[in-house]
C-alpha angles and dihedrals in degrees: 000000000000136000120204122183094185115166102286103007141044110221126207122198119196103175106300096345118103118201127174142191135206112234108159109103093233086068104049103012099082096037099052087041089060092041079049095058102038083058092049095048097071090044084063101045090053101060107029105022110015096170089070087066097092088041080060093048099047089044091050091037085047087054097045080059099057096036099076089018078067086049100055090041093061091042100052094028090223126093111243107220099194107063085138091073096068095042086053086041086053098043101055099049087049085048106048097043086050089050111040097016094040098220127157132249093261097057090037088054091069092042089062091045085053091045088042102051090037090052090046110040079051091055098042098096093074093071083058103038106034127053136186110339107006079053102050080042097053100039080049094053099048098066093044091044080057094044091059099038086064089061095047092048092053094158095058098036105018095229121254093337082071132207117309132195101050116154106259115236091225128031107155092156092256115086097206088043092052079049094053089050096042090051086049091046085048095048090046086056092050100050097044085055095049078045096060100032085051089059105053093046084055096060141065089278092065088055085055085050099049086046087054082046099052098034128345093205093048090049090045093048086047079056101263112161088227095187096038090055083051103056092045095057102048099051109034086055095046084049086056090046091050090054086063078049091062095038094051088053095044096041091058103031097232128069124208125166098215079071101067109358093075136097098255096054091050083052093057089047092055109045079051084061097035111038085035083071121287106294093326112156092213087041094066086062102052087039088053091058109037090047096051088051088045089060107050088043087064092052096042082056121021094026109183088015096065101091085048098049096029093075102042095044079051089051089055095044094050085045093053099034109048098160086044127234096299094052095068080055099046089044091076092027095045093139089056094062141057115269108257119270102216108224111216113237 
């Protein structure tokens, strides 16, 4: 074993592993300032303005949805525009084994990765098969066929009232205080995903990702496994997004798919994805939040107004904002951050 302090790293040889380590502050300070303040934020909240809780947890469980959402979308080099289908997907199977099996979030748990990665190895082909619009069409259809197969199957998923009677993931006696620990458990989720999905951008997959992204016959003929790459990263990502599934249906106790499965929530997902900064992994973040406060900020003035108000301020800002929030910052920090991954339209 071998330690090695070298100028920005610190390198660890075990044999014939290599393993290193950042330690320049430009590469860990500003993150763990951000991840500082997002816990802080609840802590806040809690004591001096509990009602923007579940502000906190909608903007953190938003941004667990375009993460790997970011991620699928580099790997297949098409935007899915039915995200909404695998955290239904997801949320029902947390649901009914909570309500008529009466198992408990953590089994459940398990039950919503196994939905999830069934539901989308089945439907990774289409990153292979379709392209443009048949794509965007058929990723669309997906969530709205299962929408209105919950209202034909009343009996299963009870239509737009929802399933009822799910365990819920928190009960500490204290309502604000449950709050407090769901919003954490929301924000640990969140940054685990933008951990993971970090890290493989970091990596030589993500080079394989960037070479699908620029042209799928030049990366075959480098020796890119094209459709394996696919696959990959369409299923691994729609199993994420069935897990906030899971934690929406265990967080309110109910599940209803008019909730989640509609155009307006898929709208939400993807100016996250896309005001947050293109794709950005660090941008989602940014996007989860400023869109949940957004809007808040519309019902608190505007009340019954706000549907009507939220997409077009969201029209303007997309306008006006083509490289999204996180890109004015990542225009003067550009060596902190990944090179950009250029998503074919």
């Amino acid at each position: 074993m071998e330690l090695e302090v070298k100028r920005e790293k610190l390198v660890l040889r075990i044999g014939t592993q290599k393993y290193e380590w950042q330690i320049e502050p430009r590469y860990w300070l500003n993150p763990l300032i951000y991840v500082g303040i997002l816990i802080v934020l609840p802590v806040l909240a809690y004591f001096f303005y509990p009602t923007l809780l579940p502000t906190l947890i909608d903007a953190n469980l938003l941004a667990a949805i375009a993460i790997p959402l970011s991620w699928m979308t580099l790997g297949t080099g098409r935007m899915n525009f039915g995200p909404q289908f695998y955290i239904g997907a997801g949320g029902y199977a947390a649901a009914l084994c909570s309500i008529h099996l009466g198992w408990p979030p953590p089994v459940t748990l398990l039950v919503a990765l196994v939905v999830g990665l069934f539901f989308g190895l089945l439907m990774s082909p289409l990153a292979i098969l379709a392209g443009g619009l048949y794509y965007t069409l058929l990723t669309l259809l997906f969530p709205l066929v299962f929408l209105e197969l919950t209202f034909i199957f009343t009996d299963v998923f009870r239509g737009d009232v929802g399933l009822f009677g799910v365990q819920t993931m928190v009960n500490v006696g204290s309502f604000t205080l449950s709050q407090l620990i769901t919003c954490m458990g929301a924000l640990l989720m969140m940054l685990l995903y933008m951990f993971i999905v970090d890290k493989i951008m970091r990596s030589r997959f993500a080079s394989s990702l960037a070479a699908i992204n620029d042209d799928e016959e030049v990366a075959a003929a480098m020796g890119v496994n094209v459709n394996k790459m696919k696959i990959i990263s369409f299923a691994i990502p729609a199993t994420m997004i069935a897990v906030v599934g899971w934690f929406y249906a265990h967080y309110y106790g109910t599940f209803a798919g008019i909730s989640y499965l509609p155009l307006a929530f898929m709208l939400k997902v993807l100016m996250v994805n896309m005001i947050g900064g293109r794709v950005q992994v660090y941008g989602n973040v940014v996007g989860g939040y400023f869109i949940a406060f957004l809007e808040l900020l519309l019902i608190k003035l505007t009340g019954d107004l706000s549907p009507v108000l939220f997409p077009i301020v969201l029209l303007i800002l997309l306008l006006t904002l083509p490289e999204g929030l996180f890109g004015l910052y990542r225009k003067r920090h550009y060596r902190e951050y990944l090179p950009t991954l250029h998503v074919r339209r």
